[in-house]
Each structure stands twice: as C-alpha cells, then as structure tokens.
C-alpha positions in Angstrom: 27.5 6.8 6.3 25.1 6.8 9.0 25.6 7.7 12.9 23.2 5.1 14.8 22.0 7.5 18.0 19.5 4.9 19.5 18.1 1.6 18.9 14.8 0.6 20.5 12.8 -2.4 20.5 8.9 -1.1 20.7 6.1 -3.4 21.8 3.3 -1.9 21.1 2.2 2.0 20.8 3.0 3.3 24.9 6.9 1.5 24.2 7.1 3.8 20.6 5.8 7.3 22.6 8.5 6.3 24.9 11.2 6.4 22.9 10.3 9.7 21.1 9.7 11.6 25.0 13.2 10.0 25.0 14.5 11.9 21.8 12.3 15.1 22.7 14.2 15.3 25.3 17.5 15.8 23.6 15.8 18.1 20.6 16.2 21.7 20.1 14.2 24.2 17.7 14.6 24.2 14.5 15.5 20.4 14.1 14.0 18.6 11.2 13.6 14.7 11.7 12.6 12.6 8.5 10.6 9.2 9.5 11.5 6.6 7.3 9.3 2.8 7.0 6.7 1.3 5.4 2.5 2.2 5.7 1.6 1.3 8.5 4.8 1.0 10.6 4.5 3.6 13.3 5.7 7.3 11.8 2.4 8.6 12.7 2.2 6.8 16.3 5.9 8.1 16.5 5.1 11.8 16.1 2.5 11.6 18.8 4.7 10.4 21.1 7.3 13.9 20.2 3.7 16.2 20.4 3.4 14.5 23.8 6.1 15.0 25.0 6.1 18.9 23.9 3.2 19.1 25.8 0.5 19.1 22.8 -3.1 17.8 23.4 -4.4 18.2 20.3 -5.1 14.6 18.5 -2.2 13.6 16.0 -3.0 12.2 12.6 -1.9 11.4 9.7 -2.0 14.8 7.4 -1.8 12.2 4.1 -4.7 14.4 2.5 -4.0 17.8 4.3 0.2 17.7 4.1 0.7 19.7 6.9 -0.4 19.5 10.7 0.9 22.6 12.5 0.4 22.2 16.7 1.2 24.4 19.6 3.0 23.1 23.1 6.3 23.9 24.5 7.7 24.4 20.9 5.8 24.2 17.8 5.7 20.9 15.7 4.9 20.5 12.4 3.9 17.4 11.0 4.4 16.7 7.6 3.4 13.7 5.2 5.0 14.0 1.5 3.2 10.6 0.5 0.7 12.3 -2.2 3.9 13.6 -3.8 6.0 12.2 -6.0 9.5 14.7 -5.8 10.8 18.0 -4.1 9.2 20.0 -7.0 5.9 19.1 -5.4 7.3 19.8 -2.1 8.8 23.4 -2.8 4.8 23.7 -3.9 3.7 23.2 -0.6 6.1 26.0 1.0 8.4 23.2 2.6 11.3 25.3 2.9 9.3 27.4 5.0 8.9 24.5 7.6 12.2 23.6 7.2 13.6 26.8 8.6 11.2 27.3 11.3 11.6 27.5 15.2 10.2 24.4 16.1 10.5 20.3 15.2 9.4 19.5 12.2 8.8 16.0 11.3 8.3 15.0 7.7 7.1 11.1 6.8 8.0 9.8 3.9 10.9 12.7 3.7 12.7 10.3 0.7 10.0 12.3 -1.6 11.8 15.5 -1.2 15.2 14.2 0.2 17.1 16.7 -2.6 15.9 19.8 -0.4 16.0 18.4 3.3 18.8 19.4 5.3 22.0 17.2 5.5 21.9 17.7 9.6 18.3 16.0 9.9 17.6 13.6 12.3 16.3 10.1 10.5 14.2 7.4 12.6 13.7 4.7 10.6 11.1 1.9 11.9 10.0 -1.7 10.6 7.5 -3.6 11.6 8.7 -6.7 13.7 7.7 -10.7 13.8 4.2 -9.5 15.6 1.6 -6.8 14.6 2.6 -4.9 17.8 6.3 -5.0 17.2 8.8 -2.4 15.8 12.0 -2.2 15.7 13.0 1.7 15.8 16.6 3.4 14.9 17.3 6.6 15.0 20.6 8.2 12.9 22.3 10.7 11.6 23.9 10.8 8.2 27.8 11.8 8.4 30.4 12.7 5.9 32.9 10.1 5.6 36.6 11.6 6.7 38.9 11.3 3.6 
C-alpha cells in the first residue's frame, strides 16, 4: 500500500525543479528516494532540481554509463542510475549499500533493479510523461504496511 505525499502537474522542466526544491525542503540526511518512469520522463531533470535546491552547481547528468554521480552542496547527493544492471547482485557490485547508508540524499533511478536491497522507508517519485512532450505528471509516495 502506498502513502501518496504530493501530486504535481509539471509543464515543462522550471515546473519539475519546482516540485523537488519543494520536497528538498522537507528531506533530511540519509534519505534514499527511488525515481520510478519510463526513458525519458524526467528522473534525471528531477534530480537537478533536489541538487539545486541543496545548493549544488555542478551540471547533473544522467550517470547511465558511470552509475554513480557523487556532488557536494549543503548535504551530499548521490545520484545513481541502476539501468545497465539487471538485479541487486549487480548492485551489491557497485558498493550500493554503501550509498544507501550515507549522510546525505541519495537518489537511485530505475531503483526496481535492485528493489530487494533498498530500504522499506524510501521515498518513491514516480513520473509519466503527459498528453504533450513538456508534460509530466509527478507523484511522490511512500510504501506502508497495511494494519492487520
């Protein structure tokens, strides 16, 4: 069962940094926040709007060939991308738990690749593409344990 924090409605790139200086705001170290959606849909453009907002001016890209990004600003982010791998025994490979216990945000796209070993507590923003190129619709969740 999911926990729906925030829905947004992007329009284009400025409306999707928006909304993650919104959820930066609310973020403390060591939280891990798994971007789920399609290529091309906006995880990326998403995680420069959270390096933004921490105060990082470094230029944000997609680490699909490098796996890892690691950036210094008012907290550290780390920006992974599990695309190139296929399960969480590829992802222990890469030191993941590692980033998964550090003191900053890290944000992992394509986090269903090694969803076995993420913590249950993540943050999960989720984002389709909408009726026009520019469009996105963005949610951001939390999974919680049904009550018996």
């Amino acid at each position: 069962m999911k926990q729906i924090i925030t829905q947004v409605k992007s329009e284009g790139p400025e409306q999707t940094w928006e909304a993650a200086a919104a959820l930066m705001e609310s973020l403390e170290p060591g939280t891990v926040i798994a971007l789920h959606g399609d290529l091309g849909a906006g995880k990326t453009c998403f995680i420069q709007g959270l390096a933004a907002a921490m105060g990082i001016t470094d230029p944000i890209t997609s680490p699909t060939y490098t796996l890892i990004g690691e950036y210094e600003g008012r907290m550290k982010l780390n920006h992974i991308d599990l695309y190139r791998l296929a399960n969480s025994v590829e992802a222990l490979g890469i030191g993941l738990e590692e980033y998964l216990e550090s003191d900053g945000i890290t944000a992992i796209e394509w986090a269903e690749r090694a969803e076995e070993i993420l913590p249950e507590s993540m943050l999960h923003v989720s984002i389709e593409k909408g009726c026009d190129e520019r469009s996105r619709q963005i949610e951001i969740w939390r999974a919680v344990a049904c009550e018996s």
